[in-house]
C-alpha positions as CSV (number, residue, x, y, z in Angstrom):
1,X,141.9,74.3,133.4
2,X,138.7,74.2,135.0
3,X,135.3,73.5,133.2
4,X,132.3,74.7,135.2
5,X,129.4,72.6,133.8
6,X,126.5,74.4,135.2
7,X,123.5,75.1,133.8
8,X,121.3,78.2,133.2
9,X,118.2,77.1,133.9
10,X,114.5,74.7,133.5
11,X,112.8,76.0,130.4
12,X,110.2,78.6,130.6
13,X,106.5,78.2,129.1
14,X,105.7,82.1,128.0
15,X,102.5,82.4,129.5
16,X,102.2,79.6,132.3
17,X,103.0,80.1,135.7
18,X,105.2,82.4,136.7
19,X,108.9,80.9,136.4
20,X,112.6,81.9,137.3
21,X,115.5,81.4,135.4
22,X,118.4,82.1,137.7
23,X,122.6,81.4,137.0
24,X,122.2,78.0,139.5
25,X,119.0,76.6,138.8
26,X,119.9,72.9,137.7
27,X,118.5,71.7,134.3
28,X,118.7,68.8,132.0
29,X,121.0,68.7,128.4
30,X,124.1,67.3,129.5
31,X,123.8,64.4,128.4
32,X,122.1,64.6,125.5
33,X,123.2,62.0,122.5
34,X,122.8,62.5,119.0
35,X,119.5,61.1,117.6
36,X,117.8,62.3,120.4
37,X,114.9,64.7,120.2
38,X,115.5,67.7,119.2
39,X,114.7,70.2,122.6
40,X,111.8,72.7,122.5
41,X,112.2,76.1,121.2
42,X,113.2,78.5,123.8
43,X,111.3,81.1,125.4
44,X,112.6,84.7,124.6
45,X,113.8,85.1,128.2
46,X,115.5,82.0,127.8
47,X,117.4,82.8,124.9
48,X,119.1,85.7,126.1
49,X,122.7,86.6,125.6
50,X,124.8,86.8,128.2
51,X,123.3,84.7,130.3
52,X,121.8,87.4,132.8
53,X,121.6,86.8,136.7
54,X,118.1,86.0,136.6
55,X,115.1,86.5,134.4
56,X,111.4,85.6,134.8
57,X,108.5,85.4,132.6
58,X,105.1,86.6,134.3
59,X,102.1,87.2,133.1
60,X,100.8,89.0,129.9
61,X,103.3,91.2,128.2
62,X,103.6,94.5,126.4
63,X,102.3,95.9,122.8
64,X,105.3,96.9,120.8
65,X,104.0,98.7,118.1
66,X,103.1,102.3,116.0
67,X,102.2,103.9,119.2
68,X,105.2,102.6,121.0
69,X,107.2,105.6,122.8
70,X,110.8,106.2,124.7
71,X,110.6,108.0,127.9
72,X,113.6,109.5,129.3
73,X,112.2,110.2,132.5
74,X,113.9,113.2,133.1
75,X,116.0,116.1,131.7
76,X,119.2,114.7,131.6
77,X,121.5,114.8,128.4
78,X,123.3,111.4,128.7
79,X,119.8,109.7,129.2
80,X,118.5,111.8,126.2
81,X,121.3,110.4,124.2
82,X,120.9,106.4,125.2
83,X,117.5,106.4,124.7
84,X,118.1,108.3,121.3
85,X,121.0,105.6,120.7
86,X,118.1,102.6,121.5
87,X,115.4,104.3,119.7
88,X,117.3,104.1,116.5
89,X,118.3,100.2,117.2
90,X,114.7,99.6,117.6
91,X,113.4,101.4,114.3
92,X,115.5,99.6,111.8
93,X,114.6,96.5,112.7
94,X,110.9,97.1,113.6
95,X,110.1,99.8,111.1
96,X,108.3,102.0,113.9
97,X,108.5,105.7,114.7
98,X,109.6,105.1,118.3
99,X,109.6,109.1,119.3
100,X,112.0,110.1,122.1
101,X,110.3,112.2,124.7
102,X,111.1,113.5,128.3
103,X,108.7,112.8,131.5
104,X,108.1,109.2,133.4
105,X,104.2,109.3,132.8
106,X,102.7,107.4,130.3
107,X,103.5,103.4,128.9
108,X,105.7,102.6,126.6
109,X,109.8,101.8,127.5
110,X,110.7,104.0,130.1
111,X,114.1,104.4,131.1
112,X,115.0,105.3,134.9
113,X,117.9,106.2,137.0
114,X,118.0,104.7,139.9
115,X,121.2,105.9,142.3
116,X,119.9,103.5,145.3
117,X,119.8,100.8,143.0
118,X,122.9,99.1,144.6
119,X,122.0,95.4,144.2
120,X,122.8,96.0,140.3
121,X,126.6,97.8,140.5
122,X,127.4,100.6,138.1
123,X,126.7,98.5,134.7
124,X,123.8,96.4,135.6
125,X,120.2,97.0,135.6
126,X,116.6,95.9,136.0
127,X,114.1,95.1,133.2
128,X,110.1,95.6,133.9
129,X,107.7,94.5,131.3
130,X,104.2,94.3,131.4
131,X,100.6,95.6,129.4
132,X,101.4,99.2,130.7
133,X,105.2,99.1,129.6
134,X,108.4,98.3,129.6
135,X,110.9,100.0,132.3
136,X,114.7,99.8,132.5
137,X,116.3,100.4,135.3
138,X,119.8,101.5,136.7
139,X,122.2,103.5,138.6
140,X,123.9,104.5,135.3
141,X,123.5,105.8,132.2
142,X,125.5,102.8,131.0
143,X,123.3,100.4,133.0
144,X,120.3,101.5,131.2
145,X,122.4,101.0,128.0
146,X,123.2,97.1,128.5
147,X,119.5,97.1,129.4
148,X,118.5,98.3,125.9
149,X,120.5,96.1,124.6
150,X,118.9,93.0,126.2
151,X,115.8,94.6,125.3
152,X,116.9,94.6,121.8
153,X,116.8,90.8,122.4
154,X,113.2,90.4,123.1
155,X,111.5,92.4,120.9
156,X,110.0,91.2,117.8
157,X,112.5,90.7,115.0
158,X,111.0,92.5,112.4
159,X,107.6,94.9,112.9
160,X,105.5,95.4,115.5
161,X,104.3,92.3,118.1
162,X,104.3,91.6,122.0
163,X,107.6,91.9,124.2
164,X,106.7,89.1,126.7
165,X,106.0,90.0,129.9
166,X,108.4,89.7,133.0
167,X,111.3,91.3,134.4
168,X,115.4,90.6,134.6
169,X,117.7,91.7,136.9
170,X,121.6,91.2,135.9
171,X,125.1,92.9,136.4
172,X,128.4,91.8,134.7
173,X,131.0,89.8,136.4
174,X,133.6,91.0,135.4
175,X,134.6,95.1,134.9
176,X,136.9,94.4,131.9
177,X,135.0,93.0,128.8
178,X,137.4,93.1,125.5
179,X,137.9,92.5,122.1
180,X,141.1,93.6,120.3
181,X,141.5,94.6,116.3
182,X,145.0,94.3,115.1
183,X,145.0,97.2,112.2
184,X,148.9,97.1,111.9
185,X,149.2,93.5,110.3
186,X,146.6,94.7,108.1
187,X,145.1,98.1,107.7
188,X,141.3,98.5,108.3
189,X,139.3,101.8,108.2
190,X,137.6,103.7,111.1
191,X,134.5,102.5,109.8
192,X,135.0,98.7,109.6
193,X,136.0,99.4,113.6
194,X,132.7,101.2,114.1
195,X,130.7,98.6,112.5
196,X,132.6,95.7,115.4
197,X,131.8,98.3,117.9
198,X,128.8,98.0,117.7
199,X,128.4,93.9,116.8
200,X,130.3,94.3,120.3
201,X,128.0,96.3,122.4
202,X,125.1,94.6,122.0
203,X,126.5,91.6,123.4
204,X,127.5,93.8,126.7
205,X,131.5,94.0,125.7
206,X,132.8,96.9,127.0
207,X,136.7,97.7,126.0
208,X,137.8,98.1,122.6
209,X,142.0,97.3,122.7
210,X,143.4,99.0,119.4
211,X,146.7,97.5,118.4
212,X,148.1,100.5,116.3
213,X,151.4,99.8,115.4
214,X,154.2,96.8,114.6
215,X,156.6,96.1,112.6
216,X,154.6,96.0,109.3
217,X,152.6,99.1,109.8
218,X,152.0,102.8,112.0
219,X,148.7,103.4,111.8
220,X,147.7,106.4,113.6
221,X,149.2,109.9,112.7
222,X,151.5,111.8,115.0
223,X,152.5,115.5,114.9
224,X,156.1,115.4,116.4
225,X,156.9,112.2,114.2
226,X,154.6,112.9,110.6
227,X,156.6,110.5,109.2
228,X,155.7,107.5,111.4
229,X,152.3,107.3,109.2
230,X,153.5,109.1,106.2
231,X,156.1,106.4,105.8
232,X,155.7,103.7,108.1
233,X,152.0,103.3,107.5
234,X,152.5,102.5,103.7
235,X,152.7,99.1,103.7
236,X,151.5,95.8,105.4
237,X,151.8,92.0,105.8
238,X,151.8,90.7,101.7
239,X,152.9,94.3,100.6
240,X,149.8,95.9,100.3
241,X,149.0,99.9,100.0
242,X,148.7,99.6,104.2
243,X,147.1,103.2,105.7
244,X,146.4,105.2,108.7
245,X,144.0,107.3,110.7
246,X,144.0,110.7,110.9
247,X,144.0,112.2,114.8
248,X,140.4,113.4,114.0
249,X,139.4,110.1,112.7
250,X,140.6,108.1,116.0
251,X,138.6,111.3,117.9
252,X,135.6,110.3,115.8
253,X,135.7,106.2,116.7
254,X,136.7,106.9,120.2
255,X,133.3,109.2,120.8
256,X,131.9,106.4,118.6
257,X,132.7,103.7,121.1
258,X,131.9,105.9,124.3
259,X,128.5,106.9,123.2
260,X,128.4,102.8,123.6
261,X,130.0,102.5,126.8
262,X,132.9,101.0,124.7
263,X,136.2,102.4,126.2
264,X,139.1,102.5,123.7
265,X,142.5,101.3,125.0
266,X,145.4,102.0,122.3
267,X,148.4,100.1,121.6
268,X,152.0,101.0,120.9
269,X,153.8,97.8,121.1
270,X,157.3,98.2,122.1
271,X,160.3,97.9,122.5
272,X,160.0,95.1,119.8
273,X,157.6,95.1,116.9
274,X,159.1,98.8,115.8
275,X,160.1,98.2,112.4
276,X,157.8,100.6,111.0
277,X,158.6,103.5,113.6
278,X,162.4,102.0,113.0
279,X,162.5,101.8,108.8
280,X,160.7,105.8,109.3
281,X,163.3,107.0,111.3
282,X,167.3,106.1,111.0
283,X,167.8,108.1,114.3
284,X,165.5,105.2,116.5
285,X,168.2,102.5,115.3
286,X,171.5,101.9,117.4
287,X,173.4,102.3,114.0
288,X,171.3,105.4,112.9
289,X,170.7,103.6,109.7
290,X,166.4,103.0,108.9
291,X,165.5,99.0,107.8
292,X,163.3,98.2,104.8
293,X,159.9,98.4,105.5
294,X,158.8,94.9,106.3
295,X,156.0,92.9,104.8
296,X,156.2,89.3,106.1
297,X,154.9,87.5,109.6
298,X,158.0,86.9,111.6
299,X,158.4,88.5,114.8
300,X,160.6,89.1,117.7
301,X,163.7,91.1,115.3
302,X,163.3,94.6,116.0
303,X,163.5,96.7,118.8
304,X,164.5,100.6,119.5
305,X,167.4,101.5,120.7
306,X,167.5,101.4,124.4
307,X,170.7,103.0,125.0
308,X,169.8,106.9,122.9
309,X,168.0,109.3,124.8
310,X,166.3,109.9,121.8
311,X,164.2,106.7,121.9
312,X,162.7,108.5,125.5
313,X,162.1,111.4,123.8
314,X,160.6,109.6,120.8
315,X,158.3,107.2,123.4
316,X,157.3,110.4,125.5
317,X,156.5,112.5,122.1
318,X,154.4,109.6,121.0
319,X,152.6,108.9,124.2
320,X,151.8,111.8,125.1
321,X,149.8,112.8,122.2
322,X,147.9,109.2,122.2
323,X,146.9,110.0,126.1
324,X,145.6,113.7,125.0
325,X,143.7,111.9,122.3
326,X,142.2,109.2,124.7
327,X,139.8,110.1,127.4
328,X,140.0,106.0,128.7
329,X,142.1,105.3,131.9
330,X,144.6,103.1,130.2
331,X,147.5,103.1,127.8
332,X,149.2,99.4,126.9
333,X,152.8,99.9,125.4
334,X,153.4,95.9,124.7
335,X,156.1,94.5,125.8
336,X,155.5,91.0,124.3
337,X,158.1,89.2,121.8
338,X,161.1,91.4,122.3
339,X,163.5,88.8,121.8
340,X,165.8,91.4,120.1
341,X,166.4,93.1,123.2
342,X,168.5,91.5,126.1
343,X,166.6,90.9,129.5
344,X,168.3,93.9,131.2
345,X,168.1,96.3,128.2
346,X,164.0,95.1,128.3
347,X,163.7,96.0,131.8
348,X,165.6,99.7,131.9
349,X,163.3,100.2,129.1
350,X,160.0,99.1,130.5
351,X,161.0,101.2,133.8
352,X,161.2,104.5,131.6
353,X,158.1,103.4,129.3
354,X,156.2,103.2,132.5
355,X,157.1,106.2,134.5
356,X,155.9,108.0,130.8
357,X,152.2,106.4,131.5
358,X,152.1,107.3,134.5
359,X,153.5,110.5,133.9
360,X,150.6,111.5,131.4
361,X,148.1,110.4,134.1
362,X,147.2,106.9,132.9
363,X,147.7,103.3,134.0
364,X,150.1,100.9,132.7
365,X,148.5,98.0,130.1
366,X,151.0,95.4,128.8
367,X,151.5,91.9,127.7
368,X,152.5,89.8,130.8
369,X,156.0,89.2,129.8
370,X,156.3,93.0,131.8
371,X,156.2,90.3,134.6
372,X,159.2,89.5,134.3
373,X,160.6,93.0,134.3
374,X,159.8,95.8,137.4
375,X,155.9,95.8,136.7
376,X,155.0,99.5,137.8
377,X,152.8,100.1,140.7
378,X,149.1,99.3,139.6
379,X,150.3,97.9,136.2
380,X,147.6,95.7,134.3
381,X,149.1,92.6,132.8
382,X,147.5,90.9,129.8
383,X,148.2,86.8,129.6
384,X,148.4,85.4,126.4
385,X,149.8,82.3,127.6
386,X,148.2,78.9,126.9
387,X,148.2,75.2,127.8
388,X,151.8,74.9,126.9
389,X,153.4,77.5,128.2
390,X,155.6,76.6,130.6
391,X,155.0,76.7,134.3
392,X,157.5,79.4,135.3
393,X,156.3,81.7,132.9
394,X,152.6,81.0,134.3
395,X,154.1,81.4,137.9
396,X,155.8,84.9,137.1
397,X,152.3,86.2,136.2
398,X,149.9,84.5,139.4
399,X,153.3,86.4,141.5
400,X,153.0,89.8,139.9
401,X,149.1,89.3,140.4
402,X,149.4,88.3,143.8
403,X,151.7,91.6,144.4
404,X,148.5,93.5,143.1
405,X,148.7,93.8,139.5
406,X,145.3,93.1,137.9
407,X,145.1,90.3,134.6
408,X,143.1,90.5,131.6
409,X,143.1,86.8,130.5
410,X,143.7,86.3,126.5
411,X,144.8,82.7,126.6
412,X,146.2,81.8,123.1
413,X,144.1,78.7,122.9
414,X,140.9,80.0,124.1
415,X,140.8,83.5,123.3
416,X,142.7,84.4,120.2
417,X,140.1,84.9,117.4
418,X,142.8,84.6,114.5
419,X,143.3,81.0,115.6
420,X,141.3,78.3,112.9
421,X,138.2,76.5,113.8
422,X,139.5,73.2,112.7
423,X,141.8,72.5,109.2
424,X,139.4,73.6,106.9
425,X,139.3,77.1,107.9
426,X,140.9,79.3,105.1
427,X,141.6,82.5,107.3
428,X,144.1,82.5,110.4
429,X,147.0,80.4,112.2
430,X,146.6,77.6,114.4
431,X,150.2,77.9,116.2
432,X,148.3,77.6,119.8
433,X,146.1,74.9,118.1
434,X,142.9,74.4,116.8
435,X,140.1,76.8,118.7
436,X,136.7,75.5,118.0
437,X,133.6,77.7,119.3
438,X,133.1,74.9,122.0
439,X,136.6,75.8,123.3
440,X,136.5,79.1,123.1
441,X,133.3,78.9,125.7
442,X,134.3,75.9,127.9
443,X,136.8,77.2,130.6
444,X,136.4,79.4,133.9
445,X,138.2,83.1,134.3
446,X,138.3,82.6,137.9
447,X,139.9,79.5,138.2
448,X,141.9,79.9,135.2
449,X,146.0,80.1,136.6
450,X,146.5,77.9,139.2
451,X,147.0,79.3,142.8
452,X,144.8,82.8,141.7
453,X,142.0,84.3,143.3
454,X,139.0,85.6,140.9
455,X,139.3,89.0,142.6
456,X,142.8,89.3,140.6
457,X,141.2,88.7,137.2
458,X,140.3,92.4,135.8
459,X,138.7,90.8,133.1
460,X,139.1,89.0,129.5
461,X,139.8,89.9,126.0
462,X,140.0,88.3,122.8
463,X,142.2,89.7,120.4
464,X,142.1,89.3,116.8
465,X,145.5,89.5,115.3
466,X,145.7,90.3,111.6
467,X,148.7,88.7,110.1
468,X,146.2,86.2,108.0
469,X,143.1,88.1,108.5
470,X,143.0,90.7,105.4
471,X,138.9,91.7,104.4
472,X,135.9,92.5,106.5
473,X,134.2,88.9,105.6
474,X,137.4,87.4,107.2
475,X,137.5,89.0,110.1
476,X,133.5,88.5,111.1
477,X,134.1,84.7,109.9
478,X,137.0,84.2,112.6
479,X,135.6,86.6,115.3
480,X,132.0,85.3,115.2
481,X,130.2,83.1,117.0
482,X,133.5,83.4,119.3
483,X,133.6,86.3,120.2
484,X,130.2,85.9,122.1
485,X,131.3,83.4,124.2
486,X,133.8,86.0,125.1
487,X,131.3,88.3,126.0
488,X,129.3,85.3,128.3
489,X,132.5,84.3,129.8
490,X,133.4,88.7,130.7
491,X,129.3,89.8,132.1
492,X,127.4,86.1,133.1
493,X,128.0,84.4,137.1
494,X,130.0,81.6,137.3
495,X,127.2,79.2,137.7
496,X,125.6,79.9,134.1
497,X,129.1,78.5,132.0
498,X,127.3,75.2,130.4
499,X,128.2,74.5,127.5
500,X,124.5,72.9,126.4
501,X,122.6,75.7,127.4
502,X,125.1,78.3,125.7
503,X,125.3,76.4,122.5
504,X,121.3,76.6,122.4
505,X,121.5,80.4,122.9
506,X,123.6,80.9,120.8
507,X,121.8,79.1,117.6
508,X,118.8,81.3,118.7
509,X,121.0,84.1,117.6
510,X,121.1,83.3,114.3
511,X,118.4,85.1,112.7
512,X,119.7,88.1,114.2
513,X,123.1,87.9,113.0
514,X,121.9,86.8,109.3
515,X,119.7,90.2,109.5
516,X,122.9,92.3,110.7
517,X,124.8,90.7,108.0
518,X,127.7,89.3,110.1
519,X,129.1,86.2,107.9
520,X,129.4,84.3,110.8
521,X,131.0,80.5,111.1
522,X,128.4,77.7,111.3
523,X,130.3,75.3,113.8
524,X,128.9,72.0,113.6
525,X,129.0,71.8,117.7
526,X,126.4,74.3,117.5
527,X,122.7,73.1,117.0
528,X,121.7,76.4,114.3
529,X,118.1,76.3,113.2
């Protein structure tokens, strides 16, 4: 792996001369020693996360305060609704009326749509502020909603005060930003998924991977196969109560998530990890007789039967109704661990699972052991590999890349928020190793996999998998400050990833994720205030 150790930028003095901080301006803090001085407090343009593509501080700023309105600039619904969306971020933390009104006239934070705005892509954006306002900029309603959200940033913390002034001008670098919540190891509620949604989106993450089923749990009802949830959602890893979501529930987080530029992608891992769809139904098994429901951590036993026609039926009952529930291009049916079936069996299987995707109008997600099979054409492979995975597995996936299947990169070792910090981490595993928030930050998508070209990287993800991971405090413990880095690593340019310069950022988020109440882990690699 390949460690980019650029930096961000020279410090800024909020009020001097104007000054740029762009993603290759060179800077000092790489070798810094301990018992060195402590550096100077950043300036809020500098402390922004991600890292943007540039920012600059000029001149005098803008008066957030009681008078302080949002200006749509024109009649259009989806505007209405972000600015809506940012007024109500801005009120709870400031205490201010912020009204939402139409028209471009007038200071306060206007937000525009620019359709010639090319330099800034379909997600990015351009930030004004100065004494007569501040104005965000982009092609897209979701532009302007990553520009609130760096906004969000540089406002006072708490009441009214003085956004500094100056301007940014950013865009992501990658299209595919992920995390993924694993509710099948352990059940969670639509509203503990709403609440990461948004800890999500304001860091600029824009995918939302579900992992709805496995062999412990089914978590989402369906109306040809009531029984997969009635049954197979009762129980999870320890033998707890387990659970499941209602169709209208999933409606509700999915319109949740897109009114934050959050696309859902849903799991339904097979052919393996089927236990619960397996001990629901004696007709999925080869011997028509249903298993136990299963309560422990192993994995790699089950699998459907590939030889019934029945399991086609089943998989095309089943998908169909999760594609007419999700508005998102993709579908990911897993693929990963299915030791249980033989190599052949697994790729007849994966050919029919496929053509079903397809079939419903979506495009193929899966874990990139579907390399190994007959990848279908314009198939997304997600690698969970890591530093010891063996070089023919790695090779399999740079081919099927190469052939023009797109990765999403979720190495085990870098990515995975269930792995521990270090040994004293209570929560998680730690079978890839030990994944402090230092290496979780310090590696390069685009020069990840040996032999690959960054314009075959769709993205990167980092999933957090549930078999250890049982209560909301858990799960912000393992996936915070991590799962920033993750979002750095998806939206900043190459030339930002430092390590100094992020770890400084991210301290400066502190007081913000104290005041959202996230129970995040203190690494002692970062310097916190």
């Amino acid at each position: 792996m390949r460690v980019l150790r650029r930096t961000l930028g020279a410090l800024l003095a909020l009020g001097a001369a104007p000054a740029m901080v762009t993603a290759c301006a060179p800077a000092h803090g790489d070798d810094a020693r301990p018992g060195d001085d402590p550096p100077a407090a950043l300036a809020p343009f500098e402390r922004l996360l991600p890292a943007p593509v540039s920012a600059r501080a000029e001149g005098p700023g803008y008066s957030f305060g009681p008078g302080t309105v949002i200006r749509t600039g024109r009649a259009d619904e989806e505007v209405r609704r972000v600015g809506e969306l940012l007024a109500e971020q801005l009120r709870r933390p400031s205490g201010l009326p912020l009204p939402v009104v139409d028209g471009a006239q007038g200071d306060g934070i206007r937000l525009r749509i620019d359709e010639g705005a090319q330099e800034v892509g379909d997600e990015g954006y351009r930030l004004e502020s100065g004494p007569s306002g501040i104005t965000l900029t982009a092609r897209t309603p979701a532009g302007l909603f990553h520009a609130g959200q760096t906004l969000r940033q540089l406002v006072p913390a708490t009441g009214p005060g003085t956004v500094p002034g100056g301007a940014v001008t950013d865009r992501p670098r990658f299209a595919y930003r992920g995390a993924m919540v694993d509710i099948a190891r352990h059940f969670f509620s639509v509203e503990q998924v709403k609440r990461y949604v948004d800890q999500l989106a304001q860091y600029k993450v824009n995918t939302l991977h579900l992992h709805l089923t496995d062999d412990q749990g089914w978590r989402l009802a369906v109306d040809s196969w009531p029984r997969l949830a009635e049954y197979g959602g009762g129980s999870e890893v320890g033998g707890g109560p387990g659970g499941h979501w209602t169709k209208d529930e999933y409606r509700e987080l999915v319109a949740y998530a897109g009114q934050r530029y959050v696309d859902v992608v849903p799991e339904i891992d097979m052919p393996g990890h089927m236990n619960a769809a397996l001990a629901s139904y004696a007709e999925l098994n080869c011997d028509g007789k249903a298993p136990e429901r299963y309560t422990g951590t192993k994995v790699g036993f089950s699998s459907l039967c590939v030889a019934k026609e029945r399991t086609y039926e089943f998989i095309d009952e089943v998908l169909g109704e999760l594609a007419e529930l999700t508005p998102g291009r993709y579908l990911h049916i897993g693929g990963d661990e299915a030791h249980a079936t033989p190599a052949a069996d697994y790729a007849a299987f994966m050919d029919r699972a496929q053509a079903v995707v397809g079939r419903y109008g979506k495009t193929v997600v899966a874990w990139h052991q579907l390399a190994t099979a007959r990848p279908a054409r314009g198939a997304v492979l997600q690698y969970w590999g890591h530093d010891k995975t063996p070089a023919a597995d790695r090779a399999a996936v740079v081919a099927a890349a190469k052939a023009g299947h797109p990765l999403i990169l979720s190495p085990a070792d870098r990515l995975y928020l269930d792995m521990k910090y270090d040994a004293a981490t209570k929560p998680g595993l730690a079978w890839a190793g030990y994944v402090p928030v230092q290496r979780a930050y310090s590696w390069n998508p685009g020069a990840y996999l040996a032999g690959l070209a960054e314009s075959s990287v769709l993205g990167v993800e980092a999933p957090l998998w549930t078999e250890n991971v049982a209560t909301r405090a858990e799960w912000e413990l393992m996936a915070f400050p991590r799962v920033m880095g993750l979002a750095e690593l998806g939206w900043s340019p190459a030339a930002a990833l430092d390590w100094t310069s992020y770890g400084r950022r991210l301290a400066a988020q502190a007081p913000r994720l104290d005041a959202q109440g996230i129970g995040f882990f203190r690494a002692p690699d970062v310097p916190w205030p």
